[in-house]
N, C-alpha and C positions, 0 to 999 in steps of 0.2 A: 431616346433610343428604344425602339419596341423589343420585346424579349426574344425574339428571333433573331435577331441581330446579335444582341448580347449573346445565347446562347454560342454563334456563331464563333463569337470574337473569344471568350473561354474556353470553346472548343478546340480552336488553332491553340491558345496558350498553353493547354493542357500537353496538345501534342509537342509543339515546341519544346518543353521542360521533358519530356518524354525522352524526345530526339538528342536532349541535351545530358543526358543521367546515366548514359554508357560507361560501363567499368570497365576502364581497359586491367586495371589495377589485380595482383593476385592475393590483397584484401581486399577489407572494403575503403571504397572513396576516402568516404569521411576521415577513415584512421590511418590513411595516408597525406593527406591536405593536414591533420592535425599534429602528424609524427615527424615530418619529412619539411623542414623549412627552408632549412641552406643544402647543397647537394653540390657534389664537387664531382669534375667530369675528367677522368686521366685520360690520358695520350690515348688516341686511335692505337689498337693493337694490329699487327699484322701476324700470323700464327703460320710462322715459315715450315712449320712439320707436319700440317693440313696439307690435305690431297690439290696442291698447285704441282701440277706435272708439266707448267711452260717450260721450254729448252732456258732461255736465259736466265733464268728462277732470282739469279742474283739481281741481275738489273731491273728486273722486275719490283721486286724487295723493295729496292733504293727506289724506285719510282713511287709505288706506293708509301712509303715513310714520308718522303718528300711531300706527297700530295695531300697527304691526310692531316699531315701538321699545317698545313696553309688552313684547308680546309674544316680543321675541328673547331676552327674561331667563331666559322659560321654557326655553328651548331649551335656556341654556347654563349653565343647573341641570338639565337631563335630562341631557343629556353628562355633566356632572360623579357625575353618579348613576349614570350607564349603568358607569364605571370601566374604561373604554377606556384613558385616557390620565390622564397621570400630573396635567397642571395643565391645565385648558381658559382662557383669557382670551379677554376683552372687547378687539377694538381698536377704540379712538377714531375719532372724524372724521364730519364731514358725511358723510352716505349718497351724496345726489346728487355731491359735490365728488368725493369717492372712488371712486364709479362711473365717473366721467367718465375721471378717471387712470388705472384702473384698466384698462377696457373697449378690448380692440382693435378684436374684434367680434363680432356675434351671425349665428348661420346657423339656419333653419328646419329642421328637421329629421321623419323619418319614418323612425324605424329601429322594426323588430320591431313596425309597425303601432299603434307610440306616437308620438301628434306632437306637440310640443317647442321651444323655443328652447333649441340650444346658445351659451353662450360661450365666448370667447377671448380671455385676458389677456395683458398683454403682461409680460413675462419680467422685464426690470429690475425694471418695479415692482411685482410681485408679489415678487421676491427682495430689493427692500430694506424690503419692507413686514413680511416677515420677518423682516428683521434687525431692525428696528428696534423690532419688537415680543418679540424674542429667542425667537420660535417654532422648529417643527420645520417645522409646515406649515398654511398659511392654510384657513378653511374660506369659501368665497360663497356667498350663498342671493340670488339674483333672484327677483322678482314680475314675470311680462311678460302680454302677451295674448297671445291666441291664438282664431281661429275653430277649431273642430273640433264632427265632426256627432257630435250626440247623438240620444236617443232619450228625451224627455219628455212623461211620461204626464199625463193629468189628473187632478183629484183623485177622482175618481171608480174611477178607472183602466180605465174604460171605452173612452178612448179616446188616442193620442201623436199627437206629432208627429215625425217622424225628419228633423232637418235641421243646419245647423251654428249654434254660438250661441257670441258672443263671453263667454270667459272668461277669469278671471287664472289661472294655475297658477302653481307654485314650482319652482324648480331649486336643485340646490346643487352644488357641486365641494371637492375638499379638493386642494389645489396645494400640490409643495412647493418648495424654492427655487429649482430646476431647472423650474420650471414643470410639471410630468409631473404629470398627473390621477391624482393615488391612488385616489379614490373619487369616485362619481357618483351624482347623482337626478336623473330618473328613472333604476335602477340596472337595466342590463340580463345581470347575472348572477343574476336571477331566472328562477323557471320559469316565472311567467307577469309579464313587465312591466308594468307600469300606471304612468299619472302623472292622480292623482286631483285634480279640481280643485279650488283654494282657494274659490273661489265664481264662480257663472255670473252675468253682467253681465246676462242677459236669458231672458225668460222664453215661453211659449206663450198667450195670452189664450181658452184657451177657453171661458170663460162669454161674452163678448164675441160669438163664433161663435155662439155655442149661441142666447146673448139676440136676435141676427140674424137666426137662421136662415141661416146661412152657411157653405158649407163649409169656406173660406177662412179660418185661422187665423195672425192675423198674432202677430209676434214681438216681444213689444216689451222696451226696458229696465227693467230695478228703479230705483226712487227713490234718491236718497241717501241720505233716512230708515231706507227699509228695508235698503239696503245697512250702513248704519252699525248697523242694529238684529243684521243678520246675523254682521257681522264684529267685533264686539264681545260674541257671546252668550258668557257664560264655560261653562269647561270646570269640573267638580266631581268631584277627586278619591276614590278610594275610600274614603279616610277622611271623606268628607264636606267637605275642606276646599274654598273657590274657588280654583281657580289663576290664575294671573298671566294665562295667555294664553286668548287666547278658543278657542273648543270648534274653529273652520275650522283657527287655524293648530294649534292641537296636536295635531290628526289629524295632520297632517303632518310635526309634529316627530317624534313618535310613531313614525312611517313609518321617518323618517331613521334614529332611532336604533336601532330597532329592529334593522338594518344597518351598525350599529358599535358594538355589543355584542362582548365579547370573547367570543372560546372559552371554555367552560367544561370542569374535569377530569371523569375520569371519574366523580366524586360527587357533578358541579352544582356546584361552587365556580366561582368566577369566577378566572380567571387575574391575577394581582396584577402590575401596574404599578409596577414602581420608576422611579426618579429618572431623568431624563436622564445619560449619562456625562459631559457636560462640563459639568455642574453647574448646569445650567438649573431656576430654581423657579417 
């Protein structure tokens, strides 16, 4: 192999390991892969006193409670795939009961022109929710609302509308028993931030306009039906199988994990997770 070549082939590996050494992490890498073994994943939260301003708000609630408990299985068989961590678990408990204890409080947010509901847990009981579940470090995923202006075209795509429209989005944090955020969604150690939404509560009626003769395009909400039709379509893996969760939230699982994926060596192996040190399974 002449040294042109070679050069070439170190040249791709270099970049490779380059492309692969992204910290989504809010340390470093390393002291999270070495602190962080077992991680235990509570119940999808849904945060009923966040800006959801649907008329049915109740049925809505029970819709997503429903969906999200089918759905958070998926999740915590993607992690377990992804080979982050050594043991991922399920912790127990009412969503809402646990939200409630859990929750100090929420603050609105608009960092890097992403807008967002941050929370904030309160310390004890995230450090005994730990112990008790003999983790390293808890992961929370909230459903909240949120107005934020979009820009929705018609079908046609002839013509939008560019204004704000009540939607759910997801967050998650990964907290460990010192309460200190290891990781975050939306994650802004990205080069471009985003926080894509789970689904938009409402929509642009332009055939309404159109059948009118109206410039005026009002906004109105999706059905239950069709919200239920939306948040329940499944996802179809590439082996062709159905997955567990529907096609909204595994985008976004997808997203997360995507973001806690280990480093991989220089030949695409995945970095191998051993045991905890104090014997944690």
């Amino acid at each position: 192999m002449n040294r042109l070549l070679k050069g070439i082939i170190v040249g791709l590996l270099a970049l490779a390991a380059v492309g692969c050494s992204r910290n989504y992490y809010n340390i470093p890498r390393d002291s999270f892969e070495r602190n962080v073994r077992v991680i235990g994943v509570a119940p999808i939260f849904v945060d009923t006193d966040s800006d959801i301003k649907y008329p049915e708000k109740e049925a809505l609630v029970r819709l997503l409670r429903d969906q999200s408990s089918t759905s958070e299985k998926e999740l915590i068989a993607m992690l377990r795939d992804g080979g982050e961590f050594y043991a991922v678990r399920p912790v127990e408990g009412d969503p809402a009961q646990l939200f409630s204890r859990l929750l100090f409080r929420r603050e609105r947010r608009d960092d890097a022109d992403v807008l967002y509901n941050k929370y904030f847990f309160k310390e004890q009981e995230v450090r005994d929710l730990i112990k008790q579940n003999q983790l390293d470090a808890l992961m929370l995923i909230v459903i909240s609302g949120l107005d934020r202006p979009e820009k929705i075209y018609s079908s046609n795509l002839l013509s939008y509308l560019d204004t704000n429209y009540n939607e759910l989005v997801m967050t998650a944090q990964i907290l460990d028993a010192n309460n200190t955020i290891l990781w975050e969604y939306p994650n802004f150690r990205q080069k471009s931030p985003d926080l894509p939404a789970l689904v938009n509560l409402q929509y642009p009626d332009f055939d309404e306009a159109a059948a009118n003769q109206d410039e005026r395009v009002l906004v109105k909400f999706k059905t239950i039906p069709g919200l239920t039709r939306a948040l329940t379509k499944k996802e179809t893996s590439l082996t062709g199988s159905i997955l567990p969760a529907s096609a909204l939230y595994y985008d976004i699982f997808d997203d997360m994990v995507s973001m806690l994926k280990p480093e991989r060596t220089w030949f695409g192996e995945k970095k191998k997770i051993g045991p905890p040190a104090d014997g944690k399974q």
